[in-house]
C-alpha positions as a LaTeX table, in Angstrom:
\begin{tabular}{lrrr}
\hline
Residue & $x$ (\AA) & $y$ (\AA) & $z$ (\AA) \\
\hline
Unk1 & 17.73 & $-10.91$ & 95.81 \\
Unk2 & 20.61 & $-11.94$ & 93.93 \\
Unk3 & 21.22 & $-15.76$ & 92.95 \\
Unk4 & 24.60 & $-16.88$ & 91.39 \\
Unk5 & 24.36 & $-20.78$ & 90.42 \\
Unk6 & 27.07 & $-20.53$ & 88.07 \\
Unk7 & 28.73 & $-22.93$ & 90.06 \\
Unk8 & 26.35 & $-25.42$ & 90.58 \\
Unk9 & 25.23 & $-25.99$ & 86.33 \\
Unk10 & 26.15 & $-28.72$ & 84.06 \\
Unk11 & 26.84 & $-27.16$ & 80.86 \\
Unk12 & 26.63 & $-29.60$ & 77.28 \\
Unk13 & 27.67 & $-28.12$ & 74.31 \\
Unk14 & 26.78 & $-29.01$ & 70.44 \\
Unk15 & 26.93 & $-27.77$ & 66.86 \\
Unk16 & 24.86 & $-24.74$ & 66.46 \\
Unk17 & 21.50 & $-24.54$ & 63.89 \\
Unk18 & 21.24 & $-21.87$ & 61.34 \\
Unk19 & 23.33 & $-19.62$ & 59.55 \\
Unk20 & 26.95 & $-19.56$ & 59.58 \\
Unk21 & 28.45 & $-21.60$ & 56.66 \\
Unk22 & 31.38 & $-23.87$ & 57.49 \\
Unk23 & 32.06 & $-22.17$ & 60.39 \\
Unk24 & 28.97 & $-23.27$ & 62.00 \\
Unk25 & 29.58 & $-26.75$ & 60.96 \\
Unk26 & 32.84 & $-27.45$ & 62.69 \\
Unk27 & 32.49 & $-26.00$ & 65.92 \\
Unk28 & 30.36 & $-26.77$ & 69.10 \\
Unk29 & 29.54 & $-23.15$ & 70.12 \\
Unk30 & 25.26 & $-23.86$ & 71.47 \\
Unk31 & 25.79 & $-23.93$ & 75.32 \\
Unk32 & 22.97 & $-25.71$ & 77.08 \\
Unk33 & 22.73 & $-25.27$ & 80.94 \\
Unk34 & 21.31 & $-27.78$ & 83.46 \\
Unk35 & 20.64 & $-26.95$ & 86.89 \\
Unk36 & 18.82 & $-29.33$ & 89.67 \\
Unk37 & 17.01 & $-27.32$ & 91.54 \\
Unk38 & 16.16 & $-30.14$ & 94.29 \\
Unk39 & 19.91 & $-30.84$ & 94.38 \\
Unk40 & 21.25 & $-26.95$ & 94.65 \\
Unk41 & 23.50 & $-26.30$ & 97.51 \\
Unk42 & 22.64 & $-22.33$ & 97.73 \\
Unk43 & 19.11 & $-22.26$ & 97.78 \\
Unk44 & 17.61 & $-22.92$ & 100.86 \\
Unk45 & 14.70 & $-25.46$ & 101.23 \\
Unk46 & 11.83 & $-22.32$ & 100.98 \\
Unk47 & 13.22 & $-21.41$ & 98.21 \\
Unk48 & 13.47 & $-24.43$ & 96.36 \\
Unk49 & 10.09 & $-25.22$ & 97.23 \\
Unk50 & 8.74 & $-22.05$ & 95.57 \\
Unk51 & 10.74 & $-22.73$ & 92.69 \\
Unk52 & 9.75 & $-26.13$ & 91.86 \\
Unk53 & 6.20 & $-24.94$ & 92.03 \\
Unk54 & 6.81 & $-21.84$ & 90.33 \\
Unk55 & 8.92 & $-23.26$ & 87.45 \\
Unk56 & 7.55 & $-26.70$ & 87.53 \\
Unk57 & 6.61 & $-26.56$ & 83.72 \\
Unk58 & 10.11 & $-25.57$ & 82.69 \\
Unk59 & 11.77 & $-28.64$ & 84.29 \\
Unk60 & 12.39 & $-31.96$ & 82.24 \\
Unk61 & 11.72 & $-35.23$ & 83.42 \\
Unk62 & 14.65 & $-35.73$ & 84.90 \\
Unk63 & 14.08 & $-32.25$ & 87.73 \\
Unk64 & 16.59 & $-30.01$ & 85.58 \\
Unk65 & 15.61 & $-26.54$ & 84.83 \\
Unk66 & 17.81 & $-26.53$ & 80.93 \\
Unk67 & 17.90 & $-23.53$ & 79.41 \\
Unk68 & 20.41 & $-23.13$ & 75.92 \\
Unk69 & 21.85 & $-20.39$ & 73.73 \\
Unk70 & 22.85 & $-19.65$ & 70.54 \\
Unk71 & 23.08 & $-16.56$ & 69.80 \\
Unk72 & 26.79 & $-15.88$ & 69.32 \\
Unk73 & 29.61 & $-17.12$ & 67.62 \\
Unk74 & 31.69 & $-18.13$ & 70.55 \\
Unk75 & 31.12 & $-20.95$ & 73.04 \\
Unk76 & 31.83 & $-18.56$ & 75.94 \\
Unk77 & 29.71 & $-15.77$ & 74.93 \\
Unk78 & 27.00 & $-18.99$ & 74.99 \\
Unk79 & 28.14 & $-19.88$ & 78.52 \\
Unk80 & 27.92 & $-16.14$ & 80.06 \\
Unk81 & 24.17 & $-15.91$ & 78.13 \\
Unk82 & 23.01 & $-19.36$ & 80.12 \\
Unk83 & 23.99 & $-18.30$ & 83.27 \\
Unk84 & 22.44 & $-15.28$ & 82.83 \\
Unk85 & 19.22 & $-16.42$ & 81.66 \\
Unk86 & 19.40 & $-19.27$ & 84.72 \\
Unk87 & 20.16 & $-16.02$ & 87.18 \\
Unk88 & 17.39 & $-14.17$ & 85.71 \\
Unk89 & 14.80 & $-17.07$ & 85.53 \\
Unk90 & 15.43 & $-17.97$ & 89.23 \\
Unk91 & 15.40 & $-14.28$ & 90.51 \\
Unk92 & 12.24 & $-13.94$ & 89.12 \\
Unk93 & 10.50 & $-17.14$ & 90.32 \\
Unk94 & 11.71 & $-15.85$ & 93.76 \\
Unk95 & 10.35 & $-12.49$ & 93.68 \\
Unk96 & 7.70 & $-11.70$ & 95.89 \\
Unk97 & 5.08 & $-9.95$ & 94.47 \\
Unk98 & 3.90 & $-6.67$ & 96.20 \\
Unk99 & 0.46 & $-6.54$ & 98.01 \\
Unk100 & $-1.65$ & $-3.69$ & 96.07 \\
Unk101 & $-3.28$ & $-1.72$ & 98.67 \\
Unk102 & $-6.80$ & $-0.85$ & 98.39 \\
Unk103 & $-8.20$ & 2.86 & 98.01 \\
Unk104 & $-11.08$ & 4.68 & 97.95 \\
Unk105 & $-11.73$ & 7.15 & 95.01 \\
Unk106 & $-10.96$ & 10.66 & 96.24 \\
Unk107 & $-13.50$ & 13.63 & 96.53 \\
Unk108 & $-12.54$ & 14.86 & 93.01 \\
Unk109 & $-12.65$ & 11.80 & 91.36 \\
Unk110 & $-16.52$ & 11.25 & 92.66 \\
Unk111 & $-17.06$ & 15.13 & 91.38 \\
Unk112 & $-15.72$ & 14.66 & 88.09 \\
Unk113 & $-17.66$ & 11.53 & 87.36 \\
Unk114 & $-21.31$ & 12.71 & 88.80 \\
Unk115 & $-20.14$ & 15.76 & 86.30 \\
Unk116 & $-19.25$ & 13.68 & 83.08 \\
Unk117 & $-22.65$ & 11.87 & 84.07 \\
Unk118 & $-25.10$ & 15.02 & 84.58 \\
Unk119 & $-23.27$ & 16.23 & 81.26 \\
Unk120 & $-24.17$ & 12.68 & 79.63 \\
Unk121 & $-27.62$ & 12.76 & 80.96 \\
Unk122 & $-28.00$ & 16.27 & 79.78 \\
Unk123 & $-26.88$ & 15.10 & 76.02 \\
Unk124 & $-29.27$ & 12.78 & 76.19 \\
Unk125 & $-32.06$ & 14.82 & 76.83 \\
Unk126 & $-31.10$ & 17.21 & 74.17 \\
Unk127 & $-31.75$ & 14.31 & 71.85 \\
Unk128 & $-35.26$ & 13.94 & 72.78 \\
Unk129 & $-38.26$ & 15.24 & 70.85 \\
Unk130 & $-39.56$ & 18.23 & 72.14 \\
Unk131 & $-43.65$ & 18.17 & 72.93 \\
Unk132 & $-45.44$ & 21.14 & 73.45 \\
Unk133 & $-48.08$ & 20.46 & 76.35 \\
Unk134 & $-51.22$ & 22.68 & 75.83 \\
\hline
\end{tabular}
């Protein structure tokens, strides 16, 4: 399922850590996204239930799921990255895991092992002292 809640974050921007020089002291190019998932227009009230239980240690006091980068050099490059990892995040919360199906070993299978285990068995015995019985 594909989410877009580009629309509905609050970006904040500030003065990126790290290396850079001057370049990284002058400009705000860190992009930090905030988006309330109880609040959210395009999710429908399932799917904001799963995803407050789901992601319910990501969110900050306040019910916002943040999520920042700064990675590159440009605040927009910043701003595509956070709404990607928001997309991403939330796509996976909603995914529903699939059922695993149970099955029996096969005919083979239950050959090969009684074989590995009669050839065990057998190496075993080989280890054994012999006795001679009079």
């Amino acid at each position: 399922m594909k989410i877009d809640v580009s629309k509905e974050i609050r970006f904040k921007t500030a003065r990126s850590g790290g290396k850079g020089g001057q370049h990284v002291n002058k400009v705000e190019t860190m992009v930090e996204g905030y988006f309330h998932i109880a609040n959210s227009l395009i999710l429908t009230p399932e799917q904001k239930k799963t995803l407050l239980e789901k992601l319910d240690d990501k969110l900050n006091p306040e019910g916002f799921l943040q999520v920042k980068s700064q990675t590159f050099r440009s605040q927009l490059e910043n701003k595509i990255s956070v709404i990607g990892k928001l997309n991403l995040l939330l796509e996976q919360a909603l995914k529903v895991p699939v059922k695993r199906i149970a099955t029996k070993p096969g005919k083979a299978v239950k050959e090969r092992r009684l074989e590995s285990k009669k050839k065990s068995s057998q190496q075993k015995q080989n280890r054994q002292k012999v006795r001679y019985h009079d």
